[in-house]
mmCIF file of the N, C-alpha and C atoms, coordinates in Angstrom:
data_MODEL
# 
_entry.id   MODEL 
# 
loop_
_atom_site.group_PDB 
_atom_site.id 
_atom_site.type_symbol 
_atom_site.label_atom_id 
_atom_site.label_alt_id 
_atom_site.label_comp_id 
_atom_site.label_asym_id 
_atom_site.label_entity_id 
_atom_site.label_seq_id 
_atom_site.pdbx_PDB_ins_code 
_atom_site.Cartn_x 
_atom_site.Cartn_y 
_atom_site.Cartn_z 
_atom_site.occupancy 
_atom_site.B_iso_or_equiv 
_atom_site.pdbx_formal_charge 
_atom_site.auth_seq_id 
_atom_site.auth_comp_id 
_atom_site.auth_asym_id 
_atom_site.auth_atom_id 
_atom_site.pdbx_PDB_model_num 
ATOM 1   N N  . UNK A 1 1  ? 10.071 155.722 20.117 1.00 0.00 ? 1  UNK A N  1 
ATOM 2   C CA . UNK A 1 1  ? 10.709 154.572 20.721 1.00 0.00 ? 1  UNK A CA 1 
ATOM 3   C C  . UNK A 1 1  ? 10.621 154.625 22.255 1.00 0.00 ? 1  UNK A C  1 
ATOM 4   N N  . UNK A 1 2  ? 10.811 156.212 23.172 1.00 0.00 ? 2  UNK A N  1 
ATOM 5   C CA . UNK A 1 2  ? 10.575 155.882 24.167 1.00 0.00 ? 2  UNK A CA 1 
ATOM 6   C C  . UNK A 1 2  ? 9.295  155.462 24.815 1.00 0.00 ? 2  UNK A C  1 
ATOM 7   N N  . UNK A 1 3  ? 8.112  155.437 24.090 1.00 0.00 ? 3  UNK A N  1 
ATOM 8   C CA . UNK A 1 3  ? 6.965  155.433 24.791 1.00 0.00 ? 3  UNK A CA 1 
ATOM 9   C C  . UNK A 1 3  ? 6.953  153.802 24.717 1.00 0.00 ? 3  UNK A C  1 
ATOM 10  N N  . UNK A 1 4  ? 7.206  152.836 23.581 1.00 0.00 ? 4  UNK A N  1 
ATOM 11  C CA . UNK A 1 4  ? 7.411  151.841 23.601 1.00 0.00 ? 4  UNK A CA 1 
ATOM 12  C C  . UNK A 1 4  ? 8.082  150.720 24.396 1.00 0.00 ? 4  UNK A C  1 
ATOM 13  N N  . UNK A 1 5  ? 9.437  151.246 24.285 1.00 0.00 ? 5  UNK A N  1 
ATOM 14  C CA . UNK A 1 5  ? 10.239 150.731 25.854 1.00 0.00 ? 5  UNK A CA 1 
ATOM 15  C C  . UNK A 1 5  ? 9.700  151.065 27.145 1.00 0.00 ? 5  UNK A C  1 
ATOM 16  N N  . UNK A 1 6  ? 9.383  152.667 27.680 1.00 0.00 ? 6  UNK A N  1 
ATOM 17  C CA . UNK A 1 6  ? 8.254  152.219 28.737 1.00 0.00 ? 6  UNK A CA 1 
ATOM 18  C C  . UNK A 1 6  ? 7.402  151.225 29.173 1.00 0.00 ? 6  UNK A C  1 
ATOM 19  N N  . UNK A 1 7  ? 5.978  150.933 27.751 1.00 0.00 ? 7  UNK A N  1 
ATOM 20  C CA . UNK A 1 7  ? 5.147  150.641 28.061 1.00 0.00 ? 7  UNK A CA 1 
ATOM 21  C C  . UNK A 1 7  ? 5.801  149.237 27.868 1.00 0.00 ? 7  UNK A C  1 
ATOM 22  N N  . UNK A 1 8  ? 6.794  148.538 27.277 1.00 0.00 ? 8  UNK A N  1 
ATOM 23  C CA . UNK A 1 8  ? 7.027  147.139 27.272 1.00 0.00 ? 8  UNK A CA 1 
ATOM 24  C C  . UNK A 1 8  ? 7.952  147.026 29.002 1.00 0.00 ? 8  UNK A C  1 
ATOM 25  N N  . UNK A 1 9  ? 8.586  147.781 28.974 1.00 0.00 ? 9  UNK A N  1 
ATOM 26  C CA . UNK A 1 9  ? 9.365  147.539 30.539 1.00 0.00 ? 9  UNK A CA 1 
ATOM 27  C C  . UNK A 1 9  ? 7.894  147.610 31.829 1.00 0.00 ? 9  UNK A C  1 
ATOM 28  N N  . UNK A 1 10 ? 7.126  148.798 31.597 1.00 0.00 ? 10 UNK A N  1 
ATOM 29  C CA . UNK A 1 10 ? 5.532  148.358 32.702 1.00 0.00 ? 10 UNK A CA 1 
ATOM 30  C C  . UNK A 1 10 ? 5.533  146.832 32.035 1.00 0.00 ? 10 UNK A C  1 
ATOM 31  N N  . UNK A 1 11 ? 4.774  146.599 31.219 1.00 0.00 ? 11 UNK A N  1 
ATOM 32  C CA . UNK A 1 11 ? 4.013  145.353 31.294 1.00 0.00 ? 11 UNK A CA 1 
ATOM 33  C C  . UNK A 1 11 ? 4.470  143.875 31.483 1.00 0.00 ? 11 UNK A C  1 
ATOM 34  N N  . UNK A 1 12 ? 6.165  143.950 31.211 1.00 0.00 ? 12 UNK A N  1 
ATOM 35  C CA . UNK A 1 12 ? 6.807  143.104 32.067 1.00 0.00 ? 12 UNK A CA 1 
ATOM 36  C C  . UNK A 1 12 ? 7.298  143.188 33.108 1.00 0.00 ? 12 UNK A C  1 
ATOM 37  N N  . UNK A 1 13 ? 7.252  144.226 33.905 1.00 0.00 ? 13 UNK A N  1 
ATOM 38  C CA . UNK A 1 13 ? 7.520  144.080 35.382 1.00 0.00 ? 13 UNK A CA 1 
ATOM 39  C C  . UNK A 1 13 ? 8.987  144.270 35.427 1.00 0.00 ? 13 UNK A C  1 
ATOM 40  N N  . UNK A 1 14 ? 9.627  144.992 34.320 1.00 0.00 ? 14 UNK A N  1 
ATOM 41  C CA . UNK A 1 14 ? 11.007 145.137 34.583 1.00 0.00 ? 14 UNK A CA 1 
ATOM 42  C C  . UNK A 1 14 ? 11.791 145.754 35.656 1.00 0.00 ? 14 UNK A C  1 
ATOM 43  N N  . UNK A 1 15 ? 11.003 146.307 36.578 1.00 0.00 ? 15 UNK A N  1 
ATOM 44  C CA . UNK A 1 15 ? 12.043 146.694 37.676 1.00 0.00 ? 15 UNK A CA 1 
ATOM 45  C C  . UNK A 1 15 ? 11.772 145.914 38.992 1.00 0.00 ? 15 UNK A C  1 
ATOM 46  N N  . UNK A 1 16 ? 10.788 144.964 39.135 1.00 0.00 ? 16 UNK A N  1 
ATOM 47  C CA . UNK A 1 16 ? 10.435 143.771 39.750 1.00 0.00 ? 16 UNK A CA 1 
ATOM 48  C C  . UNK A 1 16 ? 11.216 142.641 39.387 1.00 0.00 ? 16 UNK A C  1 
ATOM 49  N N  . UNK A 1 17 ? 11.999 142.224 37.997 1.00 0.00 ? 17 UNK A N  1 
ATOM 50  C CA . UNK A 1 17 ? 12.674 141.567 37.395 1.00 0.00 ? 17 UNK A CA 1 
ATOM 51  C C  . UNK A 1 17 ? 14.057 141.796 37.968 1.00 0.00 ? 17 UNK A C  1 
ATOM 52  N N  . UNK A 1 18 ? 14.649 142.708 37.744 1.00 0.00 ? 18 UNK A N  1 
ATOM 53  C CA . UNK A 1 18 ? 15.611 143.216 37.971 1.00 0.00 ? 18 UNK A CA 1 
ATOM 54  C C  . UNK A 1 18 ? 15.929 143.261 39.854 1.00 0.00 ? 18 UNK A C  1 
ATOM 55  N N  . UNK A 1 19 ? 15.022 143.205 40.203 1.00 0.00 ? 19 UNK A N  1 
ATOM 56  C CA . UNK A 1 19 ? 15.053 143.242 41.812 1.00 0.00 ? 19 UNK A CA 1 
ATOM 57  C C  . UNK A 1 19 ? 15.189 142.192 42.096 1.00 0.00 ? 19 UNK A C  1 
ATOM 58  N N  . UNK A 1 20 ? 14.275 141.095 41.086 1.00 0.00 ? 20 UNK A N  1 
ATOM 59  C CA . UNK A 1 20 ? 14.297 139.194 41.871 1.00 0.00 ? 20 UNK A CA 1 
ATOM 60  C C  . UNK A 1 20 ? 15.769 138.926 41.214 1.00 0.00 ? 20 UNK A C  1 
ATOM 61  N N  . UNK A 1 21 ? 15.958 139.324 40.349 1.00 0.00 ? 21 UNK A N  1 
ATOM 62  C CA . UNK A 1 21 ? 17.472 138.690 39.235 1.00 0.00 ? 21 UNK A CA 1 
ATOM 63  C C  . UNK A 1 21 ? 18.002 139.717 39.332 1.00 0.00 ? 21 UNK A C  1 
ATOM 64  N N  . UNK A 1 22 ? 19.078 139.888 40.397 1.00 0.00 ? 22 UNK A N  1 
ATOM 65  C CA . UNK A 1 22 ? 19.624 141.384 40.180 1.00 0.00 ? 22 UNK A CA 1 
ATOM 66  C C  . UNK A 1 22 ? 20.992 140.858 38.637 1.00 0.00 ? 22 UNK A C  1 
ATOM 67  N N  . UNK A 1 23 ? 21.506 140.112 39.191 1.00 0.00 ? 23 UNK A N  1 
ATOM 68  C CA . UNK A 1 23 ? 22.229 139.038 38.158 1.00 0.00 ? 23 UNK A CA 1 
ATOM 69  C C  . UNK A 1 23 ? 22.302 139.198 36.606 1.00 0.00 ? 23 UNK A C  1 
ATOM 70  N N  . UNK A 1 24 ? 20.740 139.102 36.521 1.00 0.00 ? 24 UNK A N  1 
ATOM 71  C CA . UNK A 1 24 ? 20.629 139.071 35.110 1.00 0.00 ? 24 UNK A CA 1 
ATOM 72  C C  . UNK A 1 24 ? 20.397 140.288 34.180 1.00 0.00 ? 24 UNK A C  1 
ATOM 73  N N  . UNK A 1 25 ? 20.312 141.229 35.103 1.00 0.00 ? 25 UNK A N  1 
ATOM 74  C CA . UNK A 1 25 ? 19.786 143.142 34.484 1.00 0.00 ? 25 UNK A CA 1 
ATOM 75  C C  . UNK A 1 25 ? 20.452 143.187 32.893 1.00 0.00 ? 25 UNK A C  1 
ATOM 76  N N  . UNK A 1 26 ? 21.228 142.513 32.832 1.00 0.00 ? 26 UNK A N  1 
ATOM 77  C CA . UNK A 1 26 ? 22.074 143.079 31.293 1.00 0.00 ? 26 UNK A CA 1 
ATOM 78  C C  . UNK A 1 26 ? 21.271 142.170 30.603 1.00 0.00 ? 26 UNK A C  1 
ATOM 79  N N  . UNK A 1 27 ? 20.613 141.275 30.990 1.00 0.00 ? 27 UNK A N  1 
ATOM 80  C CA . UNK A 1 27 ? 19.998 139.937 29.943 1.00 0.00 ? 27 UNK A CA 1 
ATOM 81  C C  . UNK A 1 27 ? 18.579 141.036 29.864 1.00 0.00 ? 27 UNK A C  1 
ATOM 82  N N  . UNK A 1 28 ? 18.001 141.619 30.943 1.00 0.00 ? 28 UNK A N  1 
ATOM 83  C CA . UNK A 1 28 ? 17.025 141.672 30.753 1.00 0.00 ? 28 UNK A CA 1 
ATOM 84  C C  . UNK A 1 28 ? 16.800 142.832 29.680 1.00 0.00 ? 28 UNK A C  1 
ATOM 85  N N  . UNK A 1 29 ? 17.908 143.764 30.062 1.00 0.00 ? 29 UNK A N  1 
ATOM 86  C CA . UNK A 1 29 ? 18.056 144.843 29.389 1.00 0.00 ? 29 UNK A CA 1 
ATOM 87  C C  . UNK A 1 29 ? 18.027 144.765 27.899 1.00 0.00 ? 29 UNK A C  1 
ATOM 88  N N  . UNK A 1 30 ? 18.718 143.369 27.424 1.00 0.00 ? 30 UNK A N  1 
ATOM 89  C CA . UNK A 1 30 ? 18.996 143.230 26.019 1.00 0.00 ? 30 UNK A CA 1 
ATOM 90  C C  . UNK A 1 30 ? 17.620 142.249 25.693 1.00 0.00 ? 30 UNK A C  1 
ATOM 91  N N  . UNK A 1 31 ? 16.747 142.169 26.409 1.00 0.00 ? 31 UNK A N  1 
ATOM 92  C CA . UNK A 1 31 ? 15.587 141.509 25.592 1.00 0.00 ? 31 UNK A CA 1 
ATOM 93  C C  . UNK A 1 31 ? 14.517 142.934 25.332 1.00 0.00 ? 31 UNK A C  1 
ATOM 94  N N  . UNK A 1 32 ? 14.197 143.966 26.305 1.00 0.00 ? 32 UNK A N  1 
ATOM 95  C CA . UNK A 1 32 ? 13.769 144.913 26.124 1.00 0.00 ? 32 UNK A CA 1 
ATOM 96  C C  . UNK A 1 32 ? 14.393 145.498 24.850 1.00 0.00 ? 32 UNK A C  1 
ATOM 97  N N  . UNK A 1 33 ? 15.639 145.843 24.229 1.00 0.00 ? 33 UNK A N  1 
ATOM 98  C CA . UNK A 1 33 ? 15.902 146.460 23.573 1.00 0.00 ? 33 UNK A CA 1 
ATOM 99  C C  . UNK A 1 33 ? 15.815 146.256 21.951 1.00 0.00 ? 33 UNK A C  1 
ATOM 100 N N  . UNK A 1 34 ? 15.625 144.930 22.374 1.00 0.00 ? 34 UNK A N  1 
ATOM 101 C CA . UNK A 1 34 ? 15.602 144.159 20.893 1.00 0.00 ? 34 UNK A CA 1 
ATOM 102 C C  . UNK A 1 34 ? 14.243 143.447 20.793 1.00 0.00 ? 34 UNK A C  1 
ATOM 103 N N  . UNK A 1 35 ? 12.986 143.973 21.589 1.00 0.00 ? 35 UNK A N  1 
ATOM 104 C CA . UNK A 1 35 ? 11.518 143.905 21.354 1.00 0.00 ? 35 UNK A CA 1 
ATOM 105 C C  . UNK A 1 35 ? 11.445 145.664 20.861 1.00 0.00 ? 35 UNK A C  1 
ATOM 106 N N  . UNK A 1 36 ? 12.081 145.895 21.311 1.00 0.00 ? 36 UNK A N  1 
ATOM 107 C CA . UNK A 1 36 ? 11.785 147.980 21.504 1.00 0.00 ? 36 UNK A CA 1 
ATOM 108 C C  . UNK A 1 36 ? 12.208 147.828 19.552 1.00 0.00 ? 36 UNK A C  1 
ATOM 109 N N  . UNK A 1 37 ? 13.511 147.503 19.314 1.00 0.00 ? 37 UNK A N  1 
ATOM 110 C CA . UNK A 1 37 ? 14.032 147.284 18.074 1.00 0.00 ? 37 UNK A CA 1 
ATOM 111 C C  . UNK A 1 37 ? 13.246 147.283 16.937 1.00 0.00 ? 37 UNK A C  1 
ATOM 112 N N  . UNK A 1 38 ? 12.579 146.008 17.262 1.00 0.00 ? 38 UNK A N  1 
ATOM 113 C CA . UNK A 1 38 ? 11.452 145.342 16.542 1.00 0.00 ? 38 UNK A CA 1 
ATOM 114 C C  . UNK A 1 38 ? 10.186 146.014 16.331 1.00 0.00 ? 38 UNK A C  1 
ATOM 115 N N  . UNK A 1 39 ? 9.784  146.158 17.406 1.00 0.00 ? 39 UNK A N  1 
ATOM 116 C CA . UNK A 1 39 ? 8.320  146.685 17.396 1.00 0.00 ? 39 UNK A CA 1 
ATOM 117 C C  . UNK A 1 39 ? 8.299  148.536 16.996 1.00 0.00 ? 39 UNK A C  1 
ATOM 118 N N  . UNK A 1 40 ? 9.688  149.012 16.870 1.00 0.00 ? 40 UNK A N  1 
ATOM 119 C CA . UNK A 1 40 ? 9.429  150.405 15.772 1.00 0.00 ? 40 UNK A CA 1 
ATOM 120 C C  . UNK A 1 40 ? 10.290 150.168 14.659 1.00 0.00 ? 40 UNK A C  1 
ATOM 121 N N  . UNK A 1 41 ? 10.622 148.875 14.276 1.00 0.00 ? 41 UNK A N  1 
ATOM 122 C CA . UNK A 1 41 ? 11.256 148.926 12.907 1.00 0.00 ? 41 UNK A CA 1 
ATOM 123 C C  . UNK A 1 41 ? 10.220 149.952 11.560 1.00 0.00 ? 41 UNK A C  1 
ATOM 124 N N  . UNK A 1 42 ? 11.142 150.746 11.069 1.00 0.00 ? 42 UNK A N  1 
ATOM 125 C CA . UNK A 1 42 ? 10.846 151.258 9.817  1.00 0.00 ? 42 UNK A CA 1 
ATOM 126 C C  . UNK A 1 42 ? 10.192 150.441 8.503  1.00 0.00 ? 42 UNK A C  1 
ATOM 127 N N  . UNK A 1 43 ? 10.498 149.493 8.422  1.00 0.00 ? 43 UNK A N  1 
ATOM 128 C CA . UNK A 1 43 ? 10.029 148.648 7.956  1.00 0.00 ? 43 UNK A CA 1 
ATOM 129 C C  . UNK A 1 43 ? 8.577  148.057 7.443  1.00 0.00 ? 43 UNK A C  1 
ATOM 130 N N  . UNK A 1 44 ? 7.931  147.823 6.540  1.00 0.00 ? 44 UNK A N  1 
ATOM 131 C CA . UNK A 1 44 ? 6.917  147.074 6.747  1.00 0.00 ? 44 UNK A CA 1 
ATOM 132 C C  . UNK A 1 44 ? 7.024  145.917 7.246  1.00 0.00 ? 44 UNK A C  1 
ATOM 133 N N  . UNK A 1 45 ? 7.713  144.772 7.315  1.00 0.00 ? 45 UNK A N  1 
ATOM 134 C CA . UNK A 1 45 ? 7.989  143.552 7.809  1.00 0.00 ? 45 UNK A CA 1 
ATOM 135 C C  . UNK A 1 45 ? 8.974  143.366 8.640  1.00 0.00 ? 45 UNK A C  1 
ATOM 136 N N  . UNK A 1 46 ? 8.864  142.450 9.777  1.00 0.00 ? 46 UNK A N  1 
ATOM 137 C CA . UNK A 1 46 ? 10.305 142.174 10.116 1.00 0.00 ? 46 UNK A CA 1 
ATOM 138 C C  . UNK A 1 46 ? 10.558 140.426 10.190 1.00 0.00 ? 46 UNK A C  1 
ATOM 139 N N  . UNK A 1 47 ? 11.451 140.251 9.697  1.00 0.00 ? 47 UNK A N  1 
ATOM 140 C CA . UNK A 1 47 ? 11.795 138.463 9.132  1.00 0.00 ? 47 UNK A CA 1 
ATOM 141 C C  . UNK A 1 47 ? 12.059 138.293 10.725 1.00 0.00 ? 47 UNK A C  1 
ATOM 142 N N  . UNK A 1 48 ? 11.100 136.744 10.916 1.00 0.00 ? 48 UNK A N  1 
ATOM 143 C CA . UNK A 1 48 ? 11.250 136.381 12.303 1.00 0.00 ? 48 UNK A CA 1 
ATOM 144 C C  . UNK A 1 48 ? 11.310 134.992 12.203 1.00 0.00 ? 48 UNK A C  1 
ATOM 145 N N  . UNK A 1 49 ? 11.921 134.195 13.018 1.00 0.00 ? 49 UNK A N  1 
ATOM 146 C CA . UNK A 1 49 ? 12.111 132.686 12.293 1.00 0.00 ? 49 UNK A CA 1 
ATOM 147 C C  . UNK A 1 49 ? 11.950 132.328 10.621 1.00 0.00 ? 49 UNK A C  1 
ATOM 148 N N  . UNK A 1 50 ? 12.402 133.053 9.871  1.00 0.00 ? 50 UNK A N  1 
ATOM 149 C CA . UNK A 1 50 ? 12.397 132.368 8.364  1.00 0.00 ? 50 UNK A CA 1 
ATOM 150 C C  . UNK A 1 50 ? 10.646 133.188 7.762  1.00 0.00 ? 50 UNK A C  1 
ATOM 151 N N  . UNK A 1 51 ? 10.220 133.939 8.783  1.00 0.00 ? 51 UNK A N  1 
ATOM 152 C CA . UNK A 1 51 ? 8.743  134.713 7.819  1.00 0.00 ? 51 UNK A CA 1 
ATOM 153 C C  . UNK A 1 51 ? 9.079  136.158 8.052  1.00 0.00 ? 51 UNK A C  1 
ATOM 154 N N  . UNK A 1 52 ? 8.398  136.205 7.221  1.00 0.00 ? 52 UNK A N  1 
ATOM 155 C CA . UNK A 1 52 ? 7.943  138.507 7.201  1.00 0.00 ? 52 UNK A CA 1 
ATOM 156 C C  . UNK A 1 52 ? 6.806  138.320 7.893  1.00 0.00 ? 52 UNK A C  1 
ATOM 157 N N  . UNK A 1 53 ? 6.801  139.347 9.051  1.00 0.00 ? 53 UNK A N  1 
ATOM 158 C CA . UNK A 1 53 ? 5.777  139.308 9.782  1.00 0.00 ? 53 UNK A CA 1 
ATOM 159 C C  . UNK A 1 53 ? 5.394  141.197 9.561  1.00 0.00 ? 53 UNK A C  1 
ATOM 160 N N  . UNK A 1 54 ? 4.086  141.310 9.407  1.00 0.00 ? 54 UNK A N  1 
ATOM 161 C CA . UNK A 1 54 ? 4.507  142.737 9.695  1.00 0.00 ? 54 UNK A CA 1 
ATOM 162 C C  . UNK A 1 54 ? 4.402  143.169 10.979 1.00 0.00 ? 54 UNK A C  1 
ATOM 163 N N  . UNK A 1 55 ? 5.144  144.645 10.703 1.00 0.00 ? 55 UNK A N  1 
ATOM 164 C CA . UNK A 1 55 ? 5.674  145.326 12.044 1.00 0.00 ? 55 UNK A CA 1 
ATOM 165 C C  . UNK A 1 55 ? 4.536  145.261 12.818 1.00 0.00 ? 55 UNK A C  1 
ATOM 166 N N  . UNK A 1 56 ? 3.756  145.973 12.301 1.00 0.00 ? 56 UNK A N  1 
ATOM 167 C CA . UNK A 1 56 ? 2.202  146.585 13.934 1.00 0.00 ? 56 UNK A CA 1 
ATOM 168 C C  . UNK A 1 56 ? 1.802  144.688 14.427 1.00 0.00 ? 56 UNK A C  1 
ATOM 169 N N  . UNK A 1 57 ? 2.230  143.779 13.391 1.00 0.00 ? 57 UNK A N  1 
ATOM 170 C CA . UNK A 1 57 ? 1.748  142.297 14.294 1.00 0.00 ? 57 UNK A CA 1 
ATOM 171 C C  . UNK A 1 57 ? 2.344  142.189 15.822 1.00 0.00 ? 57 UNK A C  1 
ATOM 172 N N  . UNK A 1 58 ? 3.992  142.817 15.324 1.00 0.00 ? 58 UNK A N  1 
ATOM 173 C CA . UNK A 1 58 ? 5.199  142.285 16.056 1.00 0.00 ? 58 UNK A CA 1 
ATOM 174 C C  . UNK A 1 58 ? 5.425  143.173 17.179 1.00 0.00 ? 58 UNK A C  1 
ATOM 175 N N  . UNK A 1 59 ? 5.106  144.925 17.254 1.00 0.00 ? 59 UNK A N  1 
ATOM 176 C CA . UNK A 1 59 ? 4.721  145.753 18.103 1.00 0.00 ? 59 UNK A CA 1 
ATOM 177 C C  . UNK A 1 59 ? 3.517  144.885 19.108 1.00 0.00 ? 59 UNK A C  1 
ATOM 178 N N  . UNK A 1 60 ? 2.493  144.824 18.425 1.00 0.00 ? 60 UNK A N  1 
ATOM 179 C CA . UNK A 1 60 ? 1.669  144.403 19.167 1.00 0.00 ? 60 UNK A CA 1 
ATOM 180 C C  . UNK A 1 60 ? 1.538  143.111 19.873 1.00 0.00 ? 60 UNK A C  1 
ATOM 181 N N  . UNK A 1 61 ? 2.609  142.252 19.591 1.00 0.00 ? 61 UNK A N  1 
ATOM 182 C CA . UNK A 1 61 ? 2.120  140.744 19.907 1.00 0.00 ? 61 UNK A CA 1 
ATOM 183 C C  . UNK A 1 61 ? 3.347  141.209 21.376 1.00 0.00 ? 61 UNK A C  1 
ATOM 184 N N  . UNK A 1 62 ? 4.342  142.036 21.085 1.00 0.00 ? 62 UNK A N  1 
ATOM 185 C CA . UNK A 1 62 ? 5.820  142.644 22.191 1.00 0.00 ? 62 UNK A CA 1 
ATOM 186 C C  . UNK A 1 62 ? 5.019  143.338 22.979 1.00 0.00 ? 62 UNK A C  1 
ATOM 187 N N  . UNK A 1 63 ? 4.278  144.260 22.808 1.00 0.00 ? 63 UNK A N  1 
ATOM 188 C CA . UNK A 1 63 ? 3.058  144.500 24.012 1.00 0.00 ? 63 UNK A CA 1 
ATOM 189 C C  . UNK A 1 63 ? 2.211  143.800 24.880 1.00 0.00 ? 63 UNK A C  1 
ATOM 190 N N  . UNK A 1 64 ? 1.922  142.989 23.870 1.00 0.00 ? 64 UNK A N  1 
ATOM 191 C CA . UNK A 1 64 ? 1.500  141.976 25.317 1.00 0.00 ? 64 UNK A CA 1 
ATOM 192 C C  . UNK A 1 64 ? 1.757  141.420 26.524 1.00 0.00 ? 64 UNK A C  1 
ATOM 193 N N  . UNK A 1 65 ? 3.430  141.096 25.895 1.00 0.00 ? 65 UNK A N  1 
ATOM 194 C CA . UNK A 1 65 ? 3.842  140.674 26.659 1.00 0.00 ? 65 UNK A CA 1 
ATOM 195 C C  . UNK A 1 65 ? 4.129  140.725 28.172 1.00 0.00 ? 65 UNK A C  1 
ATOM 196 N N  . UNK A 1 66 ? 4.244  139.680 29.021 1.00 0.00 ? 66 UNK A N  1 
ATOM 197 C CA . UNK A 1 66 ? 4.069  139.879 30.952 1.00 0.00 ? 66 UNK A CA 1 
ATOM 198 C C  . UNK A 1 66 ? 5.288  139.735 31.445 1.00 0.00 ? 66 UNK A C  1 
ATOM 199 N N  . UNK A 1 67 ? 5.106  139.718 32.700 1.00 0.00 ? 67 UNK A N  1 
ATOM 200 C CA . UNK A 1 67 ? 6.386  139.256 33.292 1.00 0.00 ? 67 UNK A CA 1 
ATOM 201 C C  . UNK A 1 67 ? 6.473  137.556 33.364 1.00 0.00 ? 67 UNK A C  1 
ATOM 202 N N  . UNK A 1 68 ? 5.408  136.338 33.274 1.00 0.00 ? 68 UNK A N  1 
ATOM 203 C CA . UNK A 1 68 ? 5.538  135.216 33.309 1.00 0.00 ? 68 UNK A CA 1 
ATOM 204 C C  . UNK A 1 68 ? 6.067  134.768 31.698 1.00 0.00 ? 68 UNK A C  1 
ATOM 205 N N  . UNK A 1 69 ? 6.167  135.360 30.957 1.00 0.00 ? 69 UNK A N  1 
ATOM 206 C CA . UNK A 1 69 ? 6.328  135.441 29.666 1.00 0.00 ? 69 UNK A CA 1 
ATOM 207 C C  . UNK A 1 69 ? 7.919  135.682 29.799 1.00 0.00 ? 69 UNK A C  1 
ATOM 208 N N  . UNK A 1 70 ? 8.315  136.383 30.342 1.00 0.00 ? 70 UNK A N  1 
ATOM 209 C CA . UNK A 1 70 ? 9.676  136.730 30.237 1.00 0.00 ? 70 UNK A CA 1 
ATOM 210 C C  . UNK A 1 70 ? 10.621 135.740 31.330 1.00 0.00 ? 70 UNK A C  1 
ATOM 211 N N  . UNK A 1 71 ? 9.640  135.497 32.252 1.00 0.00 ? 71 UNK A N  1 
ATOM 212 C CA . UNK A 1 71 ? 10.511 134.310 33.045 1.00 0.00 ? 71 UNK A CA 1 
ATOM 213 C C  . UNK A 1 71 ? 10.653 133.036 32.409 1.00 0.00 ? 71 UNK A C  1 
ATOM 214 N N  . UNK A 1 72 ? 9.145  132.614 31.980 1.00 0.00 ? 72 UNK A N  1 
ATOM 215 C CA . UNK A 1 72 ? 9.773  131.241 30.721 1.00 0.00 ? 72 UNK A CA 1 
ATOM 216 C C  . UNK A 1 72 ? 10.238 131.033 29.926 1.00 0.00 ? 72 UNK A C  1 
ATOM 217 N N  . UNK A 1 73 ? 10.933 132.031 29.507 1.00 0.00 ? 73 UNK A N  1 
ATOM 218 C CA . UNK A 1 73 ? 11.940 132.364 28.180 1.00 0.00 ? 73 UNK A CA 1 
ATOM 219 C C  . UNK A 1 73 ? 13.177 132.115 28.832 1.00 0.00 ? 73 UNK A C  1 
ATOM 220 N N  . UNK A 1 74 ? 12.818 133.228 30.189 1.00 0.00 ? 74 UNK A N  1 
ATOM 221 C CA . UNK A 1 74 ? 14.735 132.876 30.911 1.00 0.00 ? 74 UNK A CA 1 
ATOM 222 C C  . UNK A 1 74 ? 15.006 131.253 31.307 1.00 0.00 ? 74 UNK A C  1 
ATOM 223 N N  . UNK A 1 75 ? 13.906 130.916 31.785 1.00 0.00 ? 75 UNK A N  1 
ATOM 224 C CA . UNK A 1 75 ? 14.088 129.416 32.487 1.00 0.00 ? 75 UNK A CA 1 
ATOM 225 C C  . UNK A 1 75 ? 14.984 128.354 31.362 1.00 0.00 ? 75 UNK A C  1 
ATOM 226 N N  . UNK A 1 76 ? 13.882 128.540 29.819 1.00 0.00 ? 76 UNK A N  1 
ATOM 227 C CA . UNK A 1 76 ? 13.969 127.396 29.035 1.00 0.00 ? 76 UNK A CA 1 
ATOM 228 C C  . UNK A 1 76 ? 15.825 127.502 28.585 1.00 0.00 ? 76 UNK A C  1 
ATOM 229 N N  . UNK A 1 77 ? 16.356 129.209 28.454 1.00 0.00 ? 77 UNK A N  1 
ATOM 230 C CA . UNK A 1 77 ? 17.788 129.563 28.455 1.00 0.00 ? 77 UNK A CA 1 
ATOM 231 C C  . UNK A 1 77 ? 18.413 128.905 29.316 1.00 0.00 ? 77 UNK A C  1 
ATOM 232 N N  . UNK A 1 78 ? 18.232 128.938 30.395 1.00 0.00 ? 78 UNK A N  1 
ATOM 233 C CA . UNK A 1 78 ? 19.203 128.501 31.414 1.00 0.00 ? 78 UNK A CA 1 
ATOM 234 C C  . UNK A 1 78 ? 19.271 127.031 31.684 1.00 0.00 ? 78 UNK A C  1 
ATOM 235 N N  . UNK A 1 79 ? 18.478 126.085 30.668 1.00 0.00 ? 79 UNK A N  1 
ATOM 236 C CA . UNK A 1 79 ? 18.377 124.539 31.092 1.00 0.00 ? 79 UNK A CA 1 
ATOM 237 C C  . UNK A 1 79 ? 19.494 124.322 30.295 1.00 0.00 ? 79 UNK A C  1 
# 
């Protein structure tokens, strides 16, 4: 799990995040933790909007992820 939360906190820019939004650190904190969650569930599947997705999809699609990825998520929240 820790190598996971690392490499998802690098590839979104989480301490660049946390510097522009000092504000929001607990929001950001709880989206990291619950991609980290996900992407080592035990599981073969994890139910995501109403499907079983499997895990290595859901690891891997949470890896991708950027920091512009994580700002348009916050934006569409905050309208």
């Amino acid at each position: 799990m820790r190598w996971v939360r690392e490499e998802i906190r690098e590839n979104i820019d989480y301490e660049g995040l946390v510097w522009d939004f000092p504000c929001d650190s607990d929001i950001f904190d709880g989206y990291v933790e619950l991609m980290v969650e996900a992407a080592c569930c035990s599981k073969e599947t994890v139910h995501i909007c109403g499907q079983d997705i499997p895990t290595a999809a859901v690891r891997s699609r949470f890896l991708k992820l950027e920091r512009g990825h994580i700002l348009y998520v916050q934006d569409l929240l905050l309208q």
